[in-house]
N, C-alpha and C positions, 0 to 999 in steps of 0.2 A: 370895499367891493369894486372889481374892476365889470368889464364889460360883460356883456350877456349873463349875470347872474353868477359869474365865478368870482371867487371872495381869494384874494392874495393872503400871500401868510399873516400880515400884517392887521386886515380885518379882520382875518379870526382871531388871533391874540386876542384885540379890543375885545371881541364878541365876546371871548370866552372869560375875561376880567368881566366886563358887566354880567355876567351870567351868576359868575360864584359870587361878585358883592349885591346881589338881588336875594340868590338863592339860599345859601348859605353865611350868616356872619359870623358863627363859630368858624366852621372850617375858613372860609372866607381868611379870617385873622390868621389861624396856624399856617394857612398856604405859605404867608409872606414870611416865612421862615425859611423858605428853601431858597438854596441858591435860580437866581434868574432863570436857567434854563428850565431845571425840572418843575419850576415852578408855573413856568408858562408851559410844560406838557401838563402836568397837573391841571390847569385850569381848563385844557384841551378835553382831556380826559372828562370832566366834571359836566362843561357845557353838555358834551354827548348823555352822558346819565343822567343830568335835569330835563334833559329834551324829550327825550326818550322817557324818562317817569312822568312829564303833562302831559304826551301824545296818550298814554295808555288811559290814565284818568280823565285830560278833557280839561287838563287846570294850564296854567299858566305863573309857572315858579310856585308851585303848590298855593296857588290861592282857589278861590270857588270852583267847583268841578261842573261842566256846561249841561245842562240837561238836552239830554235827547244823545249823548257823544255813543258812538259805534264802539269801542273797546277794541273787537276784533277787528275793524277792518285798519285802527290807528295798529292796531299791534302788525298788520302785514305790510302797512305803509314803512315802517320802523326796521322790519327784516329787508325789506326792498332798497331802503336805502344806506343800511348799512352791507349788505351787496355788495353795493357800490362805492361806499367807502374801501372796501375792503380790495376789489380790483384799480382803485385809482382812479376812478370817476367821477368828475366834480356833479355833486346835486341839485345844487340851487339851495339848498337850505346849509345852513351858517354852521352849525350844531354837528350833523352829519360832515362836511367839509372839514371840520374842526378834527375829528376822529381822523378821517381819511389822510391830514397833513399831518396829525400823531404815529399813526403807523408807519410814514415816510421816517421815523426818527427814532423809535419806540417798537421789536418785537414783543406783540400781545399775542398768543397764541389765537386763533379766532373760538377756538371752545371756551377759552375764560369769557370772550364776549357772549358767546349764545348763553354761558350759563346765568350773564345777568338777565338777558330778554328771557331766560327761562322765567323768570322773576317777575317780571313785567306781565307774562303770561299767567301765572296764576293771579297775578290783582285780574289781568281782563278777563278771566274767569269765574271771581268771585271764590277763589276758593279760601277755606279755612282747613286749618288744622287740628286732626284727630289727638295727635297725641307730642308731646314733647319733642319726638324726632321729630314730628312733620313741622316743629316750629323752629327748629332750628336748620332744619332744609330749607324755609322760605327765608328764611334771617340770612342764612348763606347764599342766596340767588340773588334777594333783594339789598346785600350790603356785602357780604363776606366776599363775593367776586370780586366787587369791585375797590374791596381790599387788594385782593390780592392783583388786579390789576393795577392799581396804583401803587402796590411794590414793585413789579415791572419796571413801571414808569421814571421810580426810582433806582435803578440798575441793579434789582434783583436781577439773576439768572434765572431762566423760565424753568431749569432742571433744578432749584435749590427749591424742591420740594417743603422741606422742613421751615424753612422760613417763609415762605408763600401759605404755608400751614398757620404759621402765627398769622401775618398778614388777614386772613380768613377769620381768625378767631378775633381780631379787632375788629371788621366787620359787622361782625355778632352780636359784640359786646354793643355796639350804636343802639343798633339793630332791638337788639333785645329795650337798650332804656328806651328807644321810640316807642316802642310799643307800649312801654309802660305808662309812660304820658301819655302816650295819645288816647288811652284807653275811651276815654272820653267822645273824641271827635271821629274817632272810627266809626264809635255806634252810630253818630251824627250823619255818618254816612253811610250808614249801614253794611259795616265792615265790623270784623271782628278777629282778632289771631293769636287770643287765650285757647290755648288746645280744651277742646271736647273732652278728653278724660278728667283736666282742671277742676269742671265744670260739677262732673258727672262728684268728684270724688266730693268736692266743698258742697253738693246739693245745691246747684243755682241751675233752675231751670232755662232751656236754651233760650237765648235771647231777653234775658232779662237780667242778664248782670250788672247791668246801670241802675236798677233799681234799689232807691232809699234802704230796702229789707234787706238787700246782699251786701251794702255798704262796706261791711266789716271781712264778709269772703273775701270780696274781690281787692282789699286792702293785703289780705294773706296770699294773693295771685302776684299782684305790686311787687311784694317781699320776695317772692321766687324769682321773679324776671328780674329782680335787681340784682341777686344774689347771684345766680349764672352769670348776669353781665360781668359782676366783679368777678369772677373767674377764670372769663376770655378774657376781660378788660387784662389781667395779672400773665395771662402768658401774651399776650400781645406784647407789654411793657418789654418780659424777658426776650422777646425775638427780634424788637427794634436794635437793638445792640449790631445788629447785623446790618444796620441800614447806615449810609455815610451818616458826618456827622451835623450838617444841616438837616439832614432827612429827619434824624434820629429826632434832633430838638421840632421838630412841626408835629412827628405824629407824636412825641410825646405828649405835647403841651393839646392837640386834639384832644388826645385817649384823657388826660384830665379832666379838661373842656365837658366830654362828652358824659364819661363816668358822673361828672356831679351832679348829672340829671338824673340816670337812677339814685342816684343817694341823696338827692332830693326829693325823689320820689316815696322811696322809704321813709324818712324824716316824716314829711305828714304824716302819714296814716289814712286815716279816713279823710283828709282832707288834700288828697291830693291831686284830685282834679276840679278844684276850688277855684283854681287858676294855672294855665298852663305852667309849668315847673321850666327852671331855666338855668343859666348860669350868668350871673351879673357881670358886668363888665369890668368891674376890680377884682373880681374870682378868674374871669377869664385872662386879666394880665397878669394875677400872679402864677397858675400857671405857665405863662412862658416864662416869667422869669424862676420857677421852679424847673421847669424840661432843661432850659439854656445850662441850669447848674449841675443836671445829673450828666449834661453829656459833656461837660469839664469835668468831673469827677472819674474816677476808676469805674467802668462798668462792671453790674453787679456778677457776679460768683457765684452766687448759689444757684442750679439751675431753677426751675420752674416748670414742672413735668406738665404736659398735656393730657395726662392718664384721665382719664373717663370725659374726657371733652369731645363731642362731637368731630367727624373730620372730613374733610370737603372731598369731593372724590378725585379721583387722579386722572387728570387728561391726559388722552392719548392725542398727538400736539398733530396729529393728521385726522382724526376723524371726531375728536368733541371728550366731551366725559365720558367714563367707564360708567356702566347701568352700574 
Protein backbone atom coordinates (compact mmCIF):
# COMPACT_ATOMS: atom_id res chain seq x y z
CA UNK A 1 0.00 0.00 0.00
CA UNK A 2 1.64 3.17 -0.93
CA UNK A 3 0.46 6.70 0.53
CA UNK A 4 -2.98 8.00 1.39
CA UNK A 5 -4.66 4.66 1.15
CA UNK A 6 -3.78 3.91 -2.58
CA UNK A 7 -2.70 0.20 -2.82
CA UNK A 8 0.11 -0.31 -5.98
CA UNK A 9 -0.19 -3.09 -8.29
CA UNK A 10 1.90 -5.04 -6.36
CA UNK A 11 -0.25 -4.97 -2.91
CA UNK A 12 -2.99 -6.06 -4.56
CA UNK A 13 -1.51 -9.00 -6.18
CA UNK A 14 -0.54 -9.88 -2.31
CA UNK A 15 -3.95 -8.87 -1.22
CA UNK A 16 -5.60 -10.89 -3.60
CA UNK A 17 -3.33 -14.23 -3.04
CA UNK A 18 -4.13 -14.05 0.70
CA UNK A 19 -7.72 -13.66 -0.12
CA UNK A 20 -8.27 -16.86 -2.40
CA UNK A 21 -5.62 -19.06 0.03
CA UNK A 22 -8.28 -17.79 3.10
CA UNK A 23 -11.14 -18.08 1.04
CA UNK A 24 -11.17 -20.81 -1.13
CA UNK A 25 -8.62 -24.03 -0.96
CA UNK A 26 -10.14 -26.00 -3.69
CA UNK A 27 -10.15 -23.14 -6.23
CA UNK A 28 -7.24 -21.81 -4.27
CA UNK A 29 -5.23 -24.99 -5.60
CA UNK A 30 -6.78 -25.23 -9.39
CA UNK A 31 -5.67 -21.19 -9.59
CA UNK A 32 -1.96 -22.35 -9.52
CA UNK A 33 -2.43 -24.04 -12.69
CA UNK A 34 -2.61 -21.05 -14.70
CA UNK A 35 -0.07 -19.37 -16.28
CA UNK A 36 1.44 -16.32 -13.90
CA UNK A 37 -0.43 -13.60 -15.54
CA UNK A 38 -3.98 -14.90 -15.69
CA UNK A 39 -3.48 -16.21 -12.62
CA UNK A 40 -2.91 -13.17 -10.84
CA UNK A 41 -6.09 -11.60 -12.78
CA UNK A 42 -7.81 -14.55 -11.64
CA UNK A 43 -7.01 -14.03 -8.01
CA UNK A 44 -7.95 -10.12 -8.74
CA UNK A 45 -11.12 -11.13 -9.92
CA UNK A 46 -11.82 -13.67 -6.85
CA UNK A 47 -10.69 -11.02 -3.98
CA UNK A 48 -13.54 -8.57 -5.71
CA UNK A 49 -16.31 -11.65 -5.42
CA UNK A 50 -15.18 -12.74 -1.67
CA UNK A 51 -15.51 -9.08 -0.71
CA UNK A 52 -18.45 -8.31 -2.15
CA UNK A 53 -20.12 -11.89 -0.99
CA UNK A 54 -19.04 -10.66 3.17
CA UNK A 55 -20.10 -7.15 2.51
CA UNK A 56 -23.76 -8.55 1.67
CA UNK A 57 -23.82 -11.13 4.56
CA UNK A 58 -21.77 -9.35 7.28
CA UNK A 59 -19.01 -12.38 7.35
CA UNK A 60 -15.59 -12.18 6.94
CA UNK A 61 -14.25 -15.03 4.25
CA UNK A 62 -17.50 -16.65 4.84
CA UNK A 63 -17.07 -17.36 8.49
CA UNK A 64 -19.94 -16.13 11.28
CA UNK A 65 -22.35 -13.48 9.90
CA UNK A 66 -22.33 -10.26 12.34
CA UNK A 67 -25.58 -9.62 13.91
CA UNK A 68 -27.48 -6.54 13.67
CA UNK A 69 -25.36 -6.10 9.64
CA UNK A 70 -27.58 -3.76 7.17
CA UNK A 71 -27.70 -6.10 3.96
CA UNK A 72 -29.02 -3.15 2.04
CA UNK A 73 -26.98 -0.36 2.90
CA UNK A 74 -23.55 -3.11 2.36
CA UNK A 75 -25.31 -3.82 -0.89
CA UNK A 76 -25.10 0.19 -1.88
CA UNK A 77 -21.86 0.51 -0.32
CA UNK A 78 -20.63 -2.30 -2.92
CA UNK A 79 -22.43 -0.67 -6.18
CA UNK A 80 -20.67 2.66 -5.02
CA UNK A 81 -17.61 1.36 -5.06
CA UNK A 82 -17.56 -0.58 -7.86
CA UNK A 83 -18.61 2.80 -9.62
CA UNK A 84 -15.66 3.58 -9.02
CA UNK A 85 -13.67 0.88 -9.78
CA UNK A 86 -15.13 0.93 -12.99
CA UNK A 87 -14.25 4.91 -13.78
CA UNK A 88 -10.58 4.50 -12.56
CA UNK A 89 -10.85 5.54 -9.04
CA UNK A 90 -8.82 4.29 -6.47
CA UNK A 91 -11.11 3.58 -3.19
CA UNK A 92 -9.38 2.82 -0.20
CA UNK A 93 -10.42 -0.58 0.07
CA UNK A 94 -8.01 -3.37 -1.41
CA UNK A 95 -10.82 -5.68 -2.97
CA UNK A 96 -12.48 -2.94 -5.04
CA UNK A 97 -8.92 -1.47 -6.17
CA UNK A 98 -8.02 -5.01 -6.97
CA UNK A 99 -11.13 -4.99 -9.64
CA UNK A 100 -10.39 -1.51 -10.83
CA UNK A 101 -6.51 -2.50 -11.73
CA UNK A 102 -8.25 -5.84 -13.57
CA UNK A 103 -10.19 -3.91 -15.71
CA UNK A 104 -6.86 -1.77 -16.65
CA UNK A 105 -5.91 -5.44 -18.19
CA UNK A 106 -9.05 -7.47 -18.62
CA UNK A 107 -12.39 -6.31 -20.88
CA UNK A 108 -15.51 -7.31 -18.49
CA UNK A 109 -18.44 -6.06 -20.00
CA UNK A 110 -19.82 -3.97 -16.75
CA UNK A 111 -23.43 -5.94 -17.26
CA UNK A 112 -21.56 -9.42 -16.44
CA UNK A 113 -20.47 -7.37 -13.28
CA UNK A 114 -24.02 -6.03 -12.27
CA UNK A 115 -25.38 -9.56 -13.05
CA UNK A 116 -23.21 -10.93 -10.09
CA UNK A 117 -24.34 -7.96 -7.51
CA UNK A 118 -27.79 -8.98 -9.09
CA UNK A 119 -26.93 -11.95 -6.94
CA UNK A 120 -25.62 -10.39 -3.94
CA UNK A 121 -29.03 -8.64 -4.03
CA UNK A 122 -31.32 -11.37 -3.87
CA UNK A 123 -29.24 -13.05 -0.64
CA UNK A 124 -29.77 -9.04 0.84
CA UNK A 125 -33.15 -9.57 0.25
CA UNK A 126 -33.77 -12.83 1.64
CA UNK A 127 -35.07 -14.22 -1.29
CA UNK A 128 -35.99 -17.90 -2.29
CA UNK A 129 -36.89 -19.68 -4.99
CA UNK A 130 -40.41 -20.60 -6.37
CA UNK A 131 -39.67 -23.03 -8.80
CA UNK A 132 -36.50 -24.71 -10.65
CA UNK A 133 -35.91 -21.62 -12.93
CA UNK A 134 -35.73 -19.25 -10.21
CA UNK A 135 -32.96 -21.73 -8.79
CA UNK A 136 -31.13 -21.73 -11.58
CA UNK A 137 -31.47 -17.78 -12.09
CA UNK A 138 -29.99 -17.36 -8.56
CA UNK A 139 -27.22 -20.26 -9.26
CA UNK A 140 -26.46 -18.06 -12.39
CA UNK A 141 -26.10 -14.37 -10.68
CA UNK A 142 -24.48 -16.08 -7.62
CA UNK A 143 -21.70 -18.22 -9.53
CA UNK A 144 -22.71 -18.59 -13.30
CA UNK A 145 -21.52 -14.81 -13.83
CA UNK A 146 -18.76 -15.03 -12.37
CA UNK A 147 -18.07 -17.90 -14.61
CA UNK A 148 -18.44 -16.38 -17.17
CA UNK A 149 -16.37 -13.56 -15.95
CA UNK A 150 -13.58 -15.48 -15.38
CA UNK A 151 -13.68 -16.90 -18.86
CA UNK A 152 -13.05 -13.29 -19.89
CA UNK A 153 -10.35 -13.24 -17.66
CA UNK A 154 -8.97 -15.95 -19.50
CA UNK A 155 -9.02 -14.50 -23.14
CA UNK A 156 -12.36 -15.48 -23.89
CA UNK A 157 -13.83 -12.88 -26.46
CA UNK A 158 -16.80 -11.07 -24.80
CA UNK A 159 -18.77 -11.80 -28.34
CA UNK A 160 -18.01 -15.80 -28.07
CA UNK A 161 -21.23 -16.13 -26.69
CA UNK A 162 -21.40 -20.04 -26.93
CA UNK A 163 -18.44 -20.50 -24.83
CA UNK A 164 -19.28 -17.88 -22.18
CA UNK A 165 -22.46 -20.07 -22.35
CA UNK A 166 -20.62 -23.14 -21.03
CA UNK A 167 -18.47 -20.91 -18.91
CA UNK A 168 -22.11 -20.11 -17.13
CA UNK A 169 -23.04 -23.62 -16.95
CA UNK A 170 -19.82 -24.44 -14.74
CA UNK A 171 -21.09 -21.80 -12.59
CA UNK A 172 -24.03 -23.68 -11.96
CA UNK A 173 -22.87 -26.83 -11.66
CA UNK A 174 -20.67 -25.12 -8.06
CA UNK A 175 -23.59 -23.60 -7.53
CA UNK A 176 -25.96 -26.21 -7.53
CA UNK A 177 -23.40 -28.79 -5.33
CA UNK A 178 -23.23 -25.72 -2.64
CA UNK A 179 -26.41 -25.88 -2.30
CA UNK A 180 -26.60 -29.28 -1.83
CA UNK A 181 -24.22 -29.38 1.01
CA UNK A 182 -25.01 -26.64 2.57
CA UNK A 183 -28.40 -27.54 2.98
CA UNK A 184 -27.90 -27.85 6.36
CA UNK A 185 -26.05 -24.38 7.38
CA UNK A 186 -28.45 -22.28 5.33
CA UNK A 187 -31.23 -23.36 7.52
CA UNK A 188 -28.72 -22.53 10.30
CA UNK A 189 -29.01 -19.26 8.97
CA UNK A 190 -32.18 -19.14 7.95
CA UNK A 191 -31.76 -19.33 4.31
CA UNK A 192 -33.11 -21.70 2.23
CA UNK A 193 -32.77 -22.29 -2.05
CA UNK A 194 -34.71 -25.76 -2.50
CA UNK A 195 -37.53 -24.20 -4.89
CA UNK A 196 -41.09 -23.98 -3.26
CA UNK A 197 -42.50 -26.36 -5.90
CA UNK A 198 -39.71 -29.15 -4.47
CA UNK A 199 -41.28 -28.77 -1.60
CA UNK A 200 -44.78 -28.49 -2.41
CA UNK A 201 -44.55 -31.73 -4.79
CA UNK A 202 -42.30 -34.22 -1.90
CA UNK A 203 -44.94 -32.86 0.87
CA UNK A 204 -42.38 -31.08 3.24
CA UNK A 205 -44.12 -28.39 4.85
CA UNK A 206 -42.39 -24.80 4.49
CA UNK A 207 -39.66 -24.46 6.64
CA UNK A 208 -39.35 -27.75 7.95
CA UNK A 209 -37.18 -29.52 5.56
CA UNK A 210 -34.42 -30.14 8.21
CA UNK A 211 -36.50 -32.02 10.02
CA UNK A 212 -35.74 -35.87 11.19
CA UNK A 213 -39.45 -36.91 9.45
CA UNK A 214 -38.39 -35.28 5.86
CA UNK A 215 -34.93 -36.84 6.21
CA UNK A 216 -35.55 -39.23 3.32
CA UNK A 217 -37.44 -36.18 1.00
CA UNK A 218 -35.05 -33.93 1.24
CA UNK A 219 -32.26 -36.79 0.51
CA UNK A 220 -34.48 -37.14 -3.11
CA UNK A 221 -33.85 -32.97 -3.31
CA UNK A 222 -29.82 -33.83 -2.74
CA UNK A 223 -30.36 -36.49 -5.66
CA UNK A 224 -31.77 -33.66 -8.03
CA UNK A 225 -29.38 -30.92 -7.39
CA UNK A 226 -26.67 -33.42 -7.84
CA UNK A 227 -27.84 -34.64 -10.92
CA UNK A 228 -28.33 -30.99 -12.81
CA UNK A 229 -24.97 -30.35 -11.46
CA UNK A 230 -23.51 -33.23 -13.37
CA UNK A 231 -25.21 -32.02 -16.41
CA UNK A 232 -23.81 -28.38 -16.33
CA UNK A 233 -20.79 -29.92 -14.74
CA UNK A 234 -20.76 -32.25 -18.45
CA UNK A 235 -21.20 -29.23 -20.85
CA UNK A 236 -18.75 -27.18 -18.97
CA UNK A 237 -16.06 -29.91 -19.38
CA UNK A 238 -17.04 -29.90 -23.32
CA UNK A 239 -16.67 -26.01 -23.64
CA UNK A 240 -13.21 -25.85 -21.71
CA UNK A 241 -11.68 -27.09 -24.89
CA UNK A 242 -11.97 -23.57 -26.02
CA UNK A 243 -10.01 -22.22 -23.30
CA UNK A 244 -5.92 -22.00 -23.65
CA UNK A 245 -4.21 -24.92 -22.51
CA UNK A 246 -3.21 -23.89 -18.99
CA UNK A 247 -6.70 -22.45 -18.55
CA UNK A 248 -8.05 -25.68 -19.78
CA UNK A 249 -6.05 -27.83 -16.99
CA UNK A 250 -7.18 -25.38 -13.76
CA UNK A 251 -10.84 -25.28 -14.57
CA UNK A 252 -10.82 -28.80 -15.39
CA UNK A 253 -9.24 -30.11 -12.44
CA UNK A 254 -11.88 -27.22 -10.43
CA UNK A 255 -14.92 -28.81 -12.24
CA UNK A 256 -13.55 -32.18 -10.77
CA UNK A 257 -12.69 -30.72 -7.45
CA UNK A 258 -16.03 -29.19 -7.22
CA UNK A 259 -18.33 -32.15 -8.94
CA UNK A 260 -17.04 -34.53 -6.09
CA UNK A 261 -18.93 -32.66 -3.72
CA UNK A 262 -22.39 -33.27 -5.26
CA UNK A 263 -21.33 -36.90 -5.78
CA UNK A 264 -20.52 -36.90 -2.33
CA UNK A 265 -23.41 -35.70 -1.54
CA UNK A 266 -25.42 -38.30 -3.29
CA UNK A 267 -23.26 -41.23 -2.02
CA UNK A 268 -24.73 -40.53 1.57
CA UNK A 269 -28.06 -40.47 1.34
CA UNK A 270 -29.63 -39.66 4.40
CA UNK A 271 -26.57 -39.01 5.88
CA UNK A 272 -25.24 -36.24 4.19
CA UNK A 273 -25.24 -33.50 6.34
CA UNK A 274 -23.77 -35.62 8.96
CA UNK A 275 -20.75 -33.78 8.32
CA UNK A 276 -19.99 -31.20 5.82
CA UNK A 277 -19.12 -33.22 2.52
CA UNK A 278 -15.84 -32.36 0.82
CA UNK A 279 -13.16 -33.34 -1.41
CA UNK A 280 -9.92 -34.76 0.36
CA UNK A 281 -6.74 -33.73 -0.54
CA UNK A 282 -5.32 -36.85 -2.44
CA UNK A 283 -8.91 -36.57 -4.35
CA UNK A 284 -8.17 -33.18 -5.04
CA UNK A 285 -4.47 -33.90 -6.45
CA UNK A 286 -5.45 -36.54 -8.50
CA UNK A 287 -7.64 -34.53 -10.12
CA UNK A 288 -5.04 -32.25 -11.51
CA UNK A 289 -3.10 -34.77 -12.41
CA UNK A 290 -6.28 -36.27 -14.23
CA UNK A 291 -7.21 -32.42 -15.92
CA UNK A 292 -3.13 -32.07 -16.75
CA UNK A 293 -3.57 -35.53 -18.80
CA UNK A 294 -6.80 -34.81 -20.76
CA UNK A 295 -5.37 -31.52 -21.84
CA UNK A 296 -2.22 -33.77 -23.28
CA UNK A 297 -4.53 -35.98 -24.80
CA UNK A 298 -6.80 -35.14 -28.27
CA UNK A 299 -9.71 -33.16 -27.06
CA UNK A 300 -12.96 -34.74 -27.00
CA UNK A 301 -15.24 -35.10 -30.32
CA UNK A 302 -18.23 -35.82 -29.46
CA UNK A 303 -20.14 -32.77 -29.03
CA UNK A 304 -22.05 -32.19 -25.76
CA UNK A 305 -25.33 -30.55 -26.54
CA UNK A 306 -26.72 -27.85 -24.10
CA UNK A 307 -30.49 -28.82 -25.11
CA UNK A 308 -32.79 -28.33 -22.27
CA UNK A 309 -30.06 -26.47 -19.97
CA UNK A 310 -31.00 -23.43 -18.68
CA UNK A 311 -29.29 -20.24 -20.36
CA UNK A 312 -27.95 -17.02 -19.09
CA UNK A 313 -29.34 -14.13 -20.77
CA UNK A 314 -27.48 -12.08 -23.38
CA UNK A 315 -26.07 -8.76 -22.62
CA UNK A 316 -26.35 -5.99 -24.54
CA UNK A 317 -22.45 -4.81 -23.71
CA UNK A 318 -23.87 -0.95 -23.36
CA UNK A 319 -26.79 -1.20 -21.37
CA UNK A 320 -26.74 -4.60 -18.93
CA UNK A 321 -28.72 -7.82 -19.64
CA UNK A 322 -31.72 -8.38 -21.84
CA UNK A 323 -35.07 -8.58 -19.42
Amino acid sequence: MTVEGVYDAHALHGFAHDSIARGSKSFGLASQLFDRITRERVWLLYAWCRAADDLTDGQDHGGAMREGHDASAALGRIRALTDAAFAGRPTGEAAFDALGLLLTEVEIPRAVIDDIIAGFALDADDWRPRSEADLLRYSYHVAGAVGVAMALVMGVDPGDETTLDRASDLGIAFQLANIARDVAEDAAADRCYLPMEWMVELDIPPGQHMHPAFRGRLTVMAKWLSEMAEEYEASARWGARKLPPRSRWAVLAATGIYGDIAREVRARGDHAWDHRAGTSPIAKLGWVARAGWSVLRRPPQRRISREGLWTRPRIDRGHGAEA
